[in-house]
C-alpha positions, 0 to 999 in steps of 0.5 A: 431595225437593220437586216442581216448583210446576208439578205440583201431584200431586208437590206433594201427594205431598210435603205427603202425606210430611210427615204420612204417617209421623204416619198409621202406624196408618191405612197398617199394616192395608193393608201388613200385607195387602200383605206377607203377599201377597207372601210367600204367593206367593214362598214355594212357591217356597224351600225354606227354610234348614233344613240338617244339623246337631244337633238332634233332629228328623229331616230327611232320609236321604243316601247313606253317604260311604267313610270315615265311621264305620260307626255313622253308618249307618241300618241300618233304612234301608238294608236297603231296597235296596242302599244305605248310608244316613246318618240326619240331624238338622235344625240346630235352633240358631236363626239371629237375622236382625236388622232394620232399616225405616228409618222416619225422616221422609225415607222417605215421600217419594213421586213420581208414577212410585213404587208405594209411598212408600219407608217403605210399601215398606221395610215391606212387604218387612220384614213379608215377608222376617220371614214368610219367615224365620219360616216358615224356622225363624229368629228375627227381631228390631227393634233398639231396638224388639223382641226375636227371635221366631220367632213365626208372628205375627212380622208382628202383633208387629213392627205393634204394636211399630211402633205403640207405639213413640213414640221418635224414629225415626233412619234408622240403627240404633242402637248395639248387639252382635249375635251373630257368627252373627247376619244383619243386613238394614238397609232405609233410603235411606242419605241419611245423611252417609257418617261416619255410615254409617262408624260405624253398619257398624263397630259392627255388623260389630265381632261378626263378623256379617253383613248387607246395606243396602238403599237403597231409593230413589224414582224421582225421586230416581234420575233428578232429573227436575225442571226450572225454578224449584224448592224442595226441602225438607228433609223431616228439618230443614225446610231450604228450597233454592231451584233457579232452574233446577234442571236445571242442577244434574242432573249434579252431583246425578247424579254426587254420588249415585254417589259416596255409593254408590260410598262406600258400596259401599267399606265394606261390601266390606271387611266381605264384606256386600251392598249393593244399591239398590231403587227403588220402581218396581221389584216388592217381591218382587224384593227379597225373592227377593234377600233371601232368596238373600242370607241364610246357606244353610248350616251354621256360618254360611257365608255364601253366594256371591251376587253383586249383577248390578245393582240391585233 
């Protein structure tokens, strides 16, 4: 996206896009702080996803069910009150959330009504949700970048990773096998060619895992607020296109972006994943909250019911 030559804010705000992704380690400490923020806050109100199942730490005591075998019965327990109780275990076979951060040149863009640039929320809400899961007894991991951790310092690792990591950085994930049970959560604008995306959701889903895109989108880019003579650049190819009046072409570009999502929305349907939009005008702990009550809830991987009411 480029701005209008008459706002010269929006203008900075794209020459800023241009160098940002280059300015990661200046912008990290800060998000850093941001992430761990919201996640402070959000958690004392989750439970976590720890559920019933083999393992050796205990979890909770519940009423006996009629026709379970008698040795499943805490005698100790029960001789409290007048009650049959059942000892259960925590699962403890760790669940791998795979991410992805889109953090390809296009993700820095950022207009005059965005909080945060799309790379410096997709960040943020991939610090939190990681913290989040951490904290929930789960392993997270960075295709192609770094392996599941359960660390308590999983923020810190994925950072340092992120800053090391001098390889070209695509807006997709790169090809690779997840467990069956594993979740997948891919953060990114999804400006990418619909083929593209085809392929990238056939080899992810191809183990039988799950997952949720989020395309994290700015204002600007939703609504195409701009008017007169405009150069839009290409902030991936550097391609310059040149609007004489660029609010004739709102409609078009309204209603091609419906179709690339109604596209999207298509695919992932057959698969049974989630797809959500989230505009960065919007709250970043929204989409955590949505997040996380989209991960798996129960025992075997059983994914959970959610469904999407509207964009977050």
């Amino acid at each position: 996206m480029a701005a209008d030559p008459g706002h010269g804010k929006e203008i900075l705000a794209i020459r800023r896009a241009d160098g940002e992704s280059r300015t990661l380690a200046a912008s990290l400490p800060r998000l850093v702080l941001e992430a761990r923020r919201i996640a402070a806050n959000v958690i004392h109100g989750l439970h976590g996803r720890r559920r019933a199942g083999t393992g050796e730490s205990f979890w909770q005591y519940r009423r006996f069910v009629s026709g379970e075998p008698s040795q499943n019965v805490d005698w100790r327990r029960s001789a409290r009150d007048d009650h049959l109780y059942v000892r259960e275990q925590e699962w403890e076979a760790a669940h791998t959330v795979w991410m992805w951060p889109d953090r390809s040149p296009s993700m820095a863009f950022a207009s005059l009504k965005a909080r945060d640039s799309k790379l410096e929320r997709t960040l943020i809400v991939t610090f939190a949700l990681a913290e989040l899961l951490v904290a929930g007894g789960e392993r997270v991991g960075i295709p192609g970048l770094m392996s599941p951790t359960a660390s308590r310092t999983v923020i810190d690792k994925i950072a340092q990773a992120m800053l090391h990591d001098d390889a070209v950085r695509p807006s997709l994930p790169p090809s690779f096998v997840p467990s069956s049970l594993a979740e997948i959560v891919v953060l990114s604008d999804f400006w990418s060619p619909i083929s593209e995306i085809k392929t990238t959701l056939a080899g992810l889903s191809g183990s039988g895992a799950h997952g949720t895109l989020v395309q994290v989108v700015d204002p600007a880019e939703e609504s195409f607020p701009y008017s007169g003579r405009v150069e839009f650049v290409e902030p991936e190819g550097g391609d310059i296109i040149t609007a004489g009046r660029a609010e004739a072409w709102a409609t078009d570009y309204v209603a091609r972006l419906a179709l690339h999502r109604d596209q999207i929305r298509e695919e992932t349907n057959k698969l049974g994943w989630l797809f959500t939009t989230h505009s960065t005008n919007r709250s970043a702990a929204e989409l955590l909250l949505f997040l996380h009550a989209g991960m798996t809830v129960t025992k075997g991987s059983v994914r959970a019911n959610v469904k999407v009411g509207r964009s977050v």
